[in-house]
KOLVO-370913 format. One line per 4 residues: number of its first residue (from 1); for each residue x, y, z of N, C-alpha, C. Coordinates in Angstrom, 2 decimals, padded with zeros to 5 digits. Example, Ala and Ser with C-alpha at 12.3 -4.5 7.8 and 13.67 -1.06 7.14 Angstrom:
<sites>
1> 013.19:-005.69:007.80:012.30:-004.50:007.80:013.20:-003.30:007.80 | 012.85:-002.25:007.08:013.67:-001.06:007.14:012.90:000.03:007.87
</sites>
This chain:
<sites>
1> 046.64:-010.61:-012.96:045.67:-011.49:-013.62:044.60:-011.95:-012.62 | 045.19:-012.35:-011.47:044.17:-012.64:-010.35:043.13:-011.48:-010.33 | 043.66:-010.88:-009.87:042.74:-009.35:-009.65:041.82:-009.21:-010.29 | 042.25:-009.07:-011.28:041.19:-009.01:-012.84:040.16:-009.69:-013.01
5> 040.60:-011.26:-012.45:039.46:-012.10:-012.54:038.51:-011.98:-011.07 | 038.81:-012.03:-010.09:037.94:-011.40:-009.05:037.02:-009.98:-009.31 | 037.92:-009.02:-010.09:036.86:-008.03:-010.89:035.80:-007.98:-011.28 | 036.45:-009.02:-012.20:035.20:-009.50:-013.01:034.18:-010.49:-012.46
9> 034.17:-011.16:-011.89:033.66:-012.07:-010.93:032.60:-011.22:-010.23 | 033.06:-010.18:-009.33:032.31:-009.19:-008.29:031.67:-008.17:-009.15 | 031.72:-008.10:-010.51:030.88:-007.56:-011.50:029.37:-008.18:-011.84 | 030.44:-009.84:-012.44:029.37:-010.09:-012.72:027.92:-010.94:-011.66
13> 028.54:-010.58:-010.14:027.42:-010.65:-009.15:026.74:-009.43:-009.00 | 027.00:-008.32:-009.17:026.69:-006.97:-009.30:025.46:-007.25:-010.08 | 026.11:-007.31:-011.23:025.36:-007.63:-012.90:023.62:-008.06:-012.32 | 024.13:-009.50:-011.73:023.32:-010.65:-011.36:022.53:-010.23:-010.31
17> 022.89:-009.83:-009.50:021.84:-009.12:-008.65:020.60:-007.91:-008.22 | 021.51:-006.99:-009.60:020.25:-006.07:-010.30:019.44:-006.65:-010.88 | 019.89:-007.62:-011.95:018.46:-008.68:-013.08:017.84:-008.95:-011.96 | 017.92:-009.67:-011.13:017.24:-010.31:-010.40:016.09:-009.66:-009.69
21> 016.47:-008.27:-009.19:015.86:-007.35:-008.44:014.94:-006.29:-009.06 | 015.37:-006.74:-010.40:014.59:-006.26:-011.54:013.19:-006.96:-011.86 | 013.86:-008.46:-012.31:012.69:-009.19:-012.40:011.78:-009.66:-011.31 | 012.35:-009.55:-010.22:011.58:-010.10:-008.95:010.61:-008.62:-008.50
25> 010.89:-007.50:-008.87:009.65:-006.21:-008.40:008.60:-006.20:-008.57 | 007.44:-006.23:-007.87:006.32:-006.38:-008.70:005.91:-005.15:-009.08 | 005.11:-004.99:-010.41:004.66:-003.36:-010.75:003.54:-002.80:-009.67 | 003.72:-001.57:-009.59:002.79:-000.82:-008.99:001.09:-001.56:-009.02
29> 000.70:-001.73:-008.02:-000.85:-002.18:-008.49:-001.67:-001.51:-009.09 | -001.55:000.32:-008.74:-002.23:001.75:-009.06:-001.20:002.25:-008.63 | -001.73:004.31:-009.62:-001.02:005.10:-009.46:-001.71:005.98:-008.58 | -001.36:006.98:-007.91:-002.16:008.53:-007.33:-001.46:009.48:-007.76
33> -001.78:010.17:-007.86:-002.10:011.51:-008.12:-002.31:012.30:-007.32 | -001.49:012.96:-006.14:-001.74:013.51:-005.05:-001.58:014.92:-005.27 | -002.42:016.17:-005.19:-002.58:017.60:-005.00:-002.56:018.12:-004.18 | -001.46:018.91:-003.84:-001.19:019.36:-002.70:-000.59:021.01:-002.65
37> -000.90:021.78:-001.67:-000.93:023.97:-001.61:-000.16:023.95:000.14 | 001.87:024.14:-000.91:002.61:024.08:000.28:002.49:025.58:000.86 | 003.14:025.47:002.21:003.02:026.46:002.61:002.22:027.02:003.32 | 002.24:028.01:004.38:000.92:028.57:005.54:000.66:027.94:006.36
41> -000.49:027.96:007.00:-000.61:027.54:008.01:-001.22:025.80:008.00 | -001.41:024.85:006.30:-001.38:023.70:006.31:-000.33:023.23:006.33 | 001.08:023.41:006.47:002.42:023.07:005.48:002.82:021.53:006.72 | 002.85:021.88:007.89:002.64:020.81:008.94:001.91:019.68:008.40
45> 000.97:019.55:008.11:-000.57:018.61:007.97:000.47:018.05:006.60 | 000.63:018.71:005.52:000.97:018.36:004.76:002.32:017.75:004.38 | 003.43:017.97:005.28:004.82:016.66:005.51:004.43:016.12:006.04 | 003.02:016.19:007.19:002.93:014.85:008.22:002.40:013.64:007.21
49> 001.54:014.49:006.41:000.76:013.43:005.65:001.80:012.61:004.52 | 002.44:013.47:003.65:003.48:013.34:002.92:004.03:012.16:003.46 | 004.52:012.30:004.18:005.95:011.11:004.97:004.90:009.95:004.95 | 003.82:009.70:005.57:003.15:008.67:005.86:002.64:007.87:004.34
53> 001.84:009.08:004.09:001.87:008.35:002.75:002.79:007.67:001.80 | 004.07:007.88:001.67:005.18:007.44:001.40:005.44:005.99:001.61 | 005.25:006.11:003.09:005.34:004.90:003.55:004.15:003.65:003.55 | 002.77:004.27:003.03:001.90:003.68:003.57:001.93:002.88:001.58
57> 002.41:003.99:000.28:002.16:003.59:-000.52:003.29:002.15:-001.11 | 004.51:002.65:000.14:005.23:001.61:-000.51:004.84:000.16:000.24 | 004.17:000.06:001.32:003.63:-001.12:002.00:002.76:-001.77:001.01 | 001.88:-001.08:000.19:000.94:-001.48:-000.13:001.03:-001.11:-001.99
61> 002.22:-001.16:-002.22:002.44:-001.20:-003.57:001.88:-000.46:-004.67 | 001.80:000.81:-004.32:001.11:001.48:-005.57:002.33:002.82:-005.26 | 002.00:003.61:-006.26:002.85:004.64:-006.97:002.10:006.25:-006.37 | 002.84:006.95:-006.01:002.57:008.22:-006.19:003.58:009.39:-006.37
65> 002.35:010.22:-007.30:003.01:011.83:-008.12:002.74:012.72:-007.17 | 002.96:013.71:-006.75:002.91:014.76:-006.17:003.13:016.22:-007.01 | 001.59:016.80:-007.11:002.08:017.64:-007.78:001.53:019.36:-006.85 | 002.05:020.17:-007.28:001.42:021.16:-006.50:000.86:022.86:-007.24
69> 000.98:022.42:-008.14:-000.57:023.04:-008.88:-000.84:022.20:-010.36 | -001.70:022.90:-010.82:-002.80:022.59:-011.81:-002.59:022.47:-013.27 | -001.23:023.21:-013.68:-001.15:024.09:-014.97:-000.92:022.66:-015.92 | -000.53:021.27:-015.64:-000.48:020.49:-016.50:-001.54:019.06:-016.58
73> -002.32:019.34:-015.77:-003.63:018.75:-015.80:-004.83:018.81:-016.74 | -004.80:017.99:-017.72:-005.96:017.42:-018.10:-006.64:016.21:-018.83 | -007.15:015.93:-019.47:-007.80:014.24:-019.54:-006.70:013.62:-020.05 | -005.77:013.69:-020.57:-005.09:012.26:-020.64:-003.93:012.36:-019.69
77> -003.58:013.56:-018.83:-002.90:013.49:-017.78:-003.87:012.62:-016.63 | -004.78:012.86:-016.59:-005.46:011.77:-015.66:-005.54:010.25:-015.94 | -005.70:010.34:-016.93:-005.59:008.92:-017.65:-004.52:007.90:-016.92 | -003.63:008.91:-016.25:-002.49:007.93:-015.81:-002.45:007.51:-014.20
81> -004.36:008.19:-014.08:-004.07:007.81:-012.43:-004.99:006.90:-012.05 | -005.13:006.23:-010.91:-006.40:005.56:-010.23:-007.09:006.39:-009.63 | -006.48:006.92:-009.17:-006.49:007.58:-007.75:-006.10:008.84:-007.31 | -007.29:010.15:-006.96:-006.63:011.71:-007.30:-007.25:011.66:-005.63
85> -005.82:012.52:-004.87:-005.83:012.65:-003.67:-005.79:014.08:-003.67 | -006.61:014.77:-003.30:-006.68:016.14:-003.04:-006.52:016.12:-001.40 | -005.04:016.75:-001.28:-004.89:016.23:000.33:-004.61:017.85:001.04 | -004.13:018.84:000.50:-004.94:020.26:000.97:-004.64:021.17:-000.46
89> -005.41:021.29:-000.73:-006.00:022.37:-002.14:-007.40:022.73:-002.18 | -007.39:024.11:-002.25:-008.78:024.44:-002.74:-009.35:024.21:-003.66 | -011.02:024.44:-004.13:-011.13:024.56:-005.19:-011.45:025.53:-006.20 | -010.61:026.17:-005.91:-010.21:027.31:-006.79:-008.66:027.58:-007.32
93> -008.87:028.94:-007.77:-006.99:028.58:-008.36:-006.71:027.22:-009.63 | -007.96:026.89:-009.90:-007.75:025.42:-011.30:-007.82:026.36:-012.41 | -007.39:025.20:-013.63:-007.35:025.84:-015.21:-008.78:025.53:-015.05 | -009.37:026.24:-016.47:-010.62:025.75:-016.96:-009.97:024.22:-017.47
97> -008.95:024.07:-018.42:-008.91:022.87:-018.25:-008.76:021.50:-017.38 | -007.75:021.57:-016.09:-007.96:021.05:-015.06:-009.52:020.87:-014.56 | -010.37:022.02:-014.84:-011.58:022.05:-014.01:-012.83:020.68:-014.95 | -012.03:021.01:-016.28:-013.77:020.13:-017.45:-012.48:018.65:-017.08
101> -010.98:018.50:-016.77:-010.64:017.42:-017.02:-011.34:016.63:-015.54 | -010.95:017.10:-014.34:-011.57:016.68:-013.28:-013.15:016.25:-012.97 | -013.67:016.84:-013.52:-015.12:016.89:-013.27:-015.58:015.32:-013.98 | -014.70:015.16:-015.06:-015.02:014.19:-016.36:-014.88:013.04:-015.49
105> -013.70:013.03:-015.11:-012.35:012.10:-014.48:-013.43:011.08:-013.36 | -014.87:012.43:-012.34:-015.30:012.10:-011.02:-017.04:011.88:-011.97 | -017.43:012.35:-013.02:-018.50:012.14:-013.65:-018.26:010.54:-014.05 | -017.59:010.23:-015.01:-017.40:009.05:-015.85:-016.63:007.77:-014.95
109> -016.36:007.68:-013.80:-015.76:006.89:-012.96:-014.36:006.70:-013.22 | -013.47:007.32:-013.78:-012.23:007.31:-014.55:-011.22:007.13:-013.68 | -011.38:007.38:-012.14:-010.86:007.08:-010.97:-011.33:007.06:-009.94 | -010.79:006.78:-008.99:-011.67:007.02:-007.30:-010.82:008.72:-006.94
113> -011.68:009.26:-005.94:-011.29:010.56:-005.08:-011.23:010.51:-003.75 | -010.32:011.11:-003.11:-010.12:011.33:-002.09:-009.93:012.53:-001.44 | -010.54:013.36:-000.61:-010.20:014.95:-000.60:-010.43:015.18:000.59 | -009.81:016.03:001.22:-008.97:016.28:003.28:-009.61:018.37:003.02
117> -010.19:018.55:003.74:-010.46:019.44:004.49:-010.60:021.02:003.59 | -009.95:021.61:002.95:-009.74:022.36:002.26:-010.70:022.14:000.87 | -010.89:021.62:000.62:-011.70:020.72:-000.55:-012.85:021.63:-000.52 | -013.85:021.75:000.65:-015.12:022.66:000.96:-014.83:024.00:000.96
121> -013.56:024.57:000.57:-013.33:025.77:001.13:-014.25:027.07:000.12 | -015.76:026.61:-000.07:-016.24:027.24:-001.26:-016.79:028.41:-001.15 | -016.78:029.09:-002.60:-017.54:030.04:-002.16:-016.19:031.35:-003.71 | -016.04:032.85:-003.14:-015.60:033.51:-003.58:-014.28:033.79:-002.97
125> -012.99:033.31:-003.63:-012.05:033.61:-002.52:-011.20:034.12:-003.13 | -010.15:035.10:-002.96:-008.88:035.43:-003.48:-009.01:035.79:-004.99 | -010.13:036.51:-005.28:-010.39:036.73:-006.86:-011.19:035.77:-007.49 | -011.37:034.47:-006.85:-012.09:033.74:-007.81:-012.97:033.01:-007.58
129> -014.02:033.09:-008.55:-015.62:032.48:-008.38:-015.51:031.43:-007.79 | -017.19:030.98:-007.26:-017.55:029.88:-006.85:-017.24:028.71:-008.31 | -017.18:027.82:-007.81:-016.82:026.86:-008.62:-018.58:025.44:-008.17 | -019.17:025.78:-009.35:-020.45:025.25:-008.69:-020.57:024.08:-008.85
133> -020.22:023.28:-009.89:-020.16:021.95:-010.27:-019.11:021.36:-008.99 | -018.12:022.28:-008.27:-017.60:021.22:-007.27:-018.79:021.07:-005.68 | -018.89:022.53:-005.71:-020.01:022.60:-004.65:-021.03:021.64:-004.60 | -022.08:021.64:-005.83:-022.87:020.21:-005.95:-022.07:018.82:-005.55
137> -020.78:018.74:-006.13:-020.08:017.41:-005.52:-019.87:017.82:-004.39 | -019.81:018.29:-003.57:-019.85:018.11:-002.05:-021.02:018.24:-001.66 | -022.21:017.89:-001.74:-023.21:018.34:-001.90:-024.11:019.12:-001.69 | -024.03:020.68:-002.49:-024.22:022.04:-002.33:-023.85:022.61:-001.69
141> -022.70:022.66:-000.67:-022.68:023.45:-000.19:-021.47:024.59:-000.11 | -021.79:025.51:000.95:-020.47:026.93:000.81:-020.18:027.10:001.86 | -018.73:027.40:002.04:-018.29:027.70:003.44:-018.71:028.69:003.97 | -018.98:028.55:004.97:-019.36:029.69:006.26:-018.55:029.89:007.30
145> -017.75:029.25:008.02:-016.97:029.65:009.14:-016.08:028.19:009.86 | -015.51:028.45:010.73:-014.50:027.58:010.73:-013.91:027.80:012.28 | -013.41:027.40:012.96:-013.13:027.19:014.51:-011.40:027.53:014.12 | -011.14:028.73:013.83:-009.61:028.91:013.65:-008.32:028.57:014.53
149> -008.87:028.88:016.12:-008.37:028.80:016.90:-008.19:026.79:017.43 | -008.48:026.19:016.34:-008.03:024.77:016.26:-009.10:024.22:017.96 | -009.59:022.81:017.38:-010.31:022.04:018.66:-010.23:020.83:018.34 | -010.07:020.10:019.86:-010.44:018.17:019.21:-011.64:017.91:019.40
153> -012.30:017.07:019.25:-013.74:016.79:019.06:-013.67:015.49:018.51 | -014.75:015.04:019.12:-015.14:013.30:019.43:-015.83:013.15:017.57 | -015.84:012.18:017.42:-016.54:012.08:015.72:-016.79:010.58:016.01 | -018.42:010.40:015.60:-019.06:009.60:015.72:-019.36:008.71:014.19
157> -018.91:007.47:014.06:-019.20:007.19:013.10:-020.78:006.26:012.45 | -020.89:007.15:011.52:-022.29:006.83:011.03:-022.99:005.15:010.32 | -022.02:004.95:009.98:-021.70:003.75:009.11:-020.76:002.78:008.98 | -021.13:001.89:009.86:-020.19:001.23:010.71:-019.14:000.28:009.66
161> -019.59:-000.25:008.65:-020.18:-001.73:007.43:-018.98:-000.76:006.23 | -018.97:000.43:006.43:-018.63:000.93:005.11:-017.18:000.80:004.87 | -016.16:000.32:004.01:-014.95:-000.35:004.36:-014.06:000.61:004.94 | -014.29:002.19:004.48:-013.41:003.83:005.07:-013.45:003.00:006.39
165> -014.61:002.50:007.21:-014.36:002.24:008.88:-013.98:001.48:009.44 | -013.33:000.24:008.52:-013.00:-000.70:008.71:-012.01:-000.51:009.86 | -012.43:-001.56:011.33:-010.99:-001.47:011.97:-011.54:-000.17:013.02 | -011.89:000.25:013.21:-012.49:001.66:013.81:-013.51:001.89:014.94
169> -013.44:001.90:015.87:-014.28:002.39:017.47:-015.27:003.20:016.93 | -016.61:002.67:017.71:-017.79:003.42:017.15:-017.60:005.17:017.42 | -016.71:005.84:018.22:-016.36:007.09:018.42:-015.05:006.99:018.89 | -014.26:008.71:018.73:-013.06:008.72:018.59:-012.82:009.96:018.66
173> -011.55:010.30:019.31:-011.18:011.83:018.97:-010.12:011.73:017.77 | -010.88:013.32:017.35:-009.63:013.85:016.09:-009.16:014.95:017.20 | -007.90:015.17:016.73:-007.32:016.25:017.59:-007.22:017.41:016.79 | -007.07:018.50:017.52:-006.42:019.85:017.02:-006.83:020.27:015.07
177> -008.32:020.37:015.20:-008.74:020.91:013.30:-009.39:021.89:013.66 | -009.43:022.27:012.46:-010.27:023.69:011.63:-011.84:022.68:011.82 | -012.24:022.75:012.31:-013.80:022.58:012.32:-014.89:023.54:011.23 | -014.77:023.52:010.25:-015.51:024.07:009.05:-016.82:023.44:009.13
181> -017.87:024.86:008.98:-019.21:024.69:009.13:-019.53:025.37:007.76 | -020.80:024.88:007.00:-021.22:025.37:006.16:-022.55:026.02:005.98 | -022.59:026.68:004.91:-024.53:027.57:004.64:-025.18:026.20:004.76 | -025.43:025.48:004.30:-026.15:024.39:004.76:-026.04:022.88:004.55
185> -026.70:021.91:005.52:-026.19:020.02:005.53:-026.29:019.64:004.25 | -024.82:019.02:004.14:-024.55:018.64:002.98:-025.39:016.91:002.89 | -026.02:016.77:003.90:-026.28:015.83:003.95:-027.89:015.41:003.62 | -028.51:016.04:002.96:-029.36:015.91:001.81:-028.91:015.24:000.67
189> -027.92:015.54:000.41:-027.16:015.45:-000.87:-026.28:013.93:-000.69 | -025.45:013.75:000.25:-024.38:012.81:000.44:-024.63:011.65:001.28 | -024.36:010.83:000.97:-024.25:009.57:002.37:-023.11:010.10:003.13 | -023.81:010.43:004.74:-022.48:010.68:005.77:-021.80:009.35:006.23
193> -020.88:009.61:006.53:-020.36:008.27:006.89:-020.19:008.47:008.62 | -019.88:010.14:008.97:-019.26:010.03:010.33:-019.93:011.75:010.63 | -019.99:011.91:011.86:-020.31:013.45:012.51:-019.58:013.75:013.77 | -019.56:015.15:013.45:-018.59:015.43:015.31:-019.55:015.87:015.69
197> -019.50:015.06:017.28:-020.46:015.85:018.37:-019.78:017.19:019.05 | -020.10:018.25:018.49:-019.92:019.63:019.04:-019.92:020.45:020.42 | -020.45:019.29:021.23:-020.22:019.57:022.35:-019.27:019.14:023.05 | -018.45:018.18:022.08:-017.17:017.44:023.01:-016.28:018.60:022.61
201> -016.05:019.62:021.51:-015.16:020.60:021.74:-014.04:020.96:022.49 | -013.21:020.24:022.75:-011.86:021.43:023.52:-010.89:022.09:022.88 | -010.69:022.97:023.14:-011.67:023.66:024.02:-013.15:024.13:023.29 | -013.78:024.33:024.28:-015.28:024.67:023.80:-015.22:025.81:022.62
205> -015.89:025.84:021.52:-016.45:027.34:020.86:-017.89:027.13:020.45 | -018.04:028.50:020.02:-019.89:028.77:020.04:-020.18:028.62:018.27 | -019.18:028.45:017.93:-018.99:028.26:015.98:-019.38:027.06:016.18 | -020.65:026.33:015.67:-021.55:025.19:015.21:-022.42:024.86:014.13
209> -022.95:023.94:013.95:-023.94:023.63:012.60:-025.17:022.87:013.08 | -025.13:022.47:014.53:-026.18:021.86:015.19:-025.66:020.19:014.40 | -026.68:019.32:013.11:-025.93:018.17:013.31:-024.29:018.64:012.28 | -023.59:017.77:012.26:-022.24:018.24:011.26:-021.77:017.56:011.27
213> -022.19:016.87:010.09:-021.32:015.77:009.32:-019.93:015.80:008.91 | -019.09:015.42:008.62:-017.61:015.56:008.81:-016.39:014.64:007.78 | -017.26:013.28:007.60:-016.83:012.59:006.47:-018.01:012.25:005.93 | -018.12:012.06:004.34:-019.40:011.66:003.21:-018.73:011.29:002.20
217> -019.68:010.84:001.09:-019.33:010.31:000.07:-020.52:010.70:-001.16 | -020.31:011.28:-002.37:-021.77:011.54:-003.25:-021.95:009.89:-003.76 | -022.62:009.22:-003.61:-022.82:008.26:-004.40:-023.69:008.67:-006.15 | -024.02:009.77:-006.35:-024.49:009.99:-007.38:-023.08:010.07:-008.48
221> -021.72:010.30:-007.76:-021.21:010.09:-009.11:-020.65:008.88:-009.44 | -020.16:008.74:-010.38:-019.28:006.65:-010.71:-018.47:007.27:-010.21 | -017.51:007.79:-009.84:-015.98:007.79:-009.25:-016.66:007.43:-007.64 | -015.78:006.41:-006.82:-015.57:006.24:-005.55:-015.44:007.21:-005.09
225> -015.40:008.06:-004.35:-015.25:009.50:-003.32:-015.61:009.45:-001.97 | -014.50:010.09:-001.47:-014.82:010.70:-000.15:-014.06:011.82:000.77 | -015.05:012.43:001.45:-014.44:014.15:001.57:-014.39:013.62:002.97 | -012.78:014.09:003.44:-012.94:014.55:005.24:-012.63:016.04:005.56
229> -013.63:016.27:006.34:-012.89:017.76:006.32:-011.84:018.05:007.51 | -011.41:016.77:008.10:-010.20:016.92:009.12:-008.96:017.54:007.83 | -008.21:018.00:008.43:-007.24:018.05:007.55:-006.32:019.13:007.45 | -005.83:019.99:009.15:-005.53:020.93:009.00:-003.63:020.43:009.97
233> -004.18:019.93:010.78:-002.66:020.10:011.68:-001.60:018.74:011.71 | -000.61:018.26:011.75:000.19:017.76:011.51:-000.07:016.41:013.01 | -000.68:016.80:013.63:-001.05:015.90:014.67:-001.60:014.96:014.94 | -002.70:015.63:013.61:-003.91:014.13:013.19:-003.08:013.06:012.25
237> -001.95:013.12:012.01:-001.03:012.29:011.78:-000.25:011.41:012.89 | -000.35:011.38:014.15:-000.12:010.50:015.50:-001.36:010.33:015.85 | -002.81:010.58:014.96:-004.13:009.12:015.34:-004.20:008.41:014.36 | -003.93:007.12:015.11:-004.10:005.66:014.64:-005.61:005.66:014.43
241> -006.11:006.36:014.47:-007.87:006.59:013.54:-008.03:006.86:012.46 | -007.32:007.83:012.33:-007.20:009.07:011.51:-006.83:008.29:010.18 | -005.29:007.47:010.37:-004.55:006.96:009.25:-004.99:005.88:009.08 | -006.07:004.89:009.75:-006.39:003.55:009.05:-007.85:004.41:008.40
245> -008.42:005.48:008.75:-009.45:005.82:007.82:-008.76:006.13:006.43 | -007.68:006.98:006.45:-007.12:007.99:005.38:-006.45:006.53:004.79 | -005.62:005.20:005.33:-005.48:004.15:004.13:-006.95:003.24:003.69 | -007.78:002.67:004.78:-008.76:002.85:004.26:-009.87:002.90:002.56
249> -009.44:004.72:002.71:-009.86:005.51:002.05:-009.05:004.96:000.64 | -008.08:005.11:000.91:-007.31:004.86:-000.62:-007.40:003.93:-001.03 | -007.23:002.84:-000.43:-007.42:001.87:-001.19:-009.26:001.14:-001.90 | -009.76:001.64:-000.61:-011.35:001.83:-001.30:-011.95:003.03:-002.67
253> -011.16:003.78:-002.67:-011.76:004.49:-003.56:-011.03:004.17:-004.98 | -009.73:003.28:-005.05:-008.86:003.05:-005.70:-009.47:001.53:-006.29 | -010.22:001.08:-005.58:-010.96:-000.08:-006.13:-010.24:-001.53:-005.70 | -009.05:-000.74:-004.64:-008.58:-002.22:-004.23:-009.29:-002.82:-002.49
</sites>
């Protein structure tokens, strides 16, 4: 009989301590929507980022999906996000529907964007067309070439005031990226926020754009946005630059 009642007793603290932990959670503030192409030679970049983000979303109370392709994307699947993190995916390989739901999603302000390196990868690739409506959102442009053999390089920021920099040294190294250069400055088109000086290179290469902007934002659309094209090696995940830009980023484009 004793027993029984201590049972029940250590139940009903059990009981009592889930309600509690129930009612005391607060809900998610926002959701994301993170897009992500495992595998190859991003798959590094992409657990480094993974893990952090994890951690960075549960600090700061919002929710994220992880998905890793396209096939169930469109407008009222977005509907359920704040916040679409394109953190390495091309833009290619989308449904036509994914493609009219996204475009809507970054036309109509329906969320903020966030997009890491791969994002520019434009042009004709692997069977499939330019995708021109994204090209204009980056503004016009197509890939041309890229520093394969990985370099760090100093990146100067343009815009000191803008909240992405909040917290941030007027220059800085990124370590070890794909340095992607394009047919031409996207920066007609975009507010830059930041540029790498090309001569800080290490190691040095002769692959350049003269100026080369590096992070921007289109202000022509209502969705919040912003493209970095860091975004290749698992390393730029140990700069404390890197990750107060990339939280930053989220929570600015997320509207918090």
């Amino acid at each position: 009989m004793k027993n029984r009642i201590i049972n029940q007793i250590v139940l009903l603290i059990l009981v009592f301590t889930v309600f509690t932990a129930n009612v005391n959670a607060k809900p998610p503030k926002f959701k994301a929507l993170v897009l992500t192409e495992r595998g190859g030679g991003h798959e590094g970049f992409v657990v480094a980022a993974l893990a952090w983000l994890n951690d960075f979303s549960v600090n700061h109370n919002f929710e994220i999906t992880i998905i890793n392709n396209l096939k169930d994307v469109d407008a009222d699947y977005l509907s359920n996000y704040k916040l679409f993190i394109q953190l390495n995916y091309p833009p290619y390989a989308w449904t036509d529907q994914s493609k009219a739901a996204f475009e809507r999603y970054i036309e109509k302000g329906r969320g903020g964007w966030v997009g890491f390196h791969h994002a520019t990868l434009l042009g004709e690739f692997d069977g499939f067309p330019m995708w021109n409506w994204f090209s204009g959102f980056m503004g016009g442009i197509r890939f041309k070439s890229y520093i394969a053999a990985r370099a760090s390089g100093t990146v100067h920021i343009e815009d000191k005031k803008h909240p992405i920099m909040k917290g941030l040294p007027a220059s800085f190294v990124i370590p070890d990226d794909e340095w992607y250069t394009f047919d031409k400055n996207p920066r007609s088109n975009a507010k830059v926020l930041a540029n790498v000086d090309e001569a800080s290179y290490q190691p040095a290469s002769s692959i350049k754009m003269g100026d080369h902007p590096v992070i921007w934002i289109n202000e022509k659309m209502k969705a919040r946005n912003v493209y970095f094209l860091m975004g290749h090696h698992a390393n730029l995940l140990k700069s404390e630059e890197f990750k107060t830009m990339f939280g930053n980023a989220i929570l600015w484009a997320a509207g918090k």
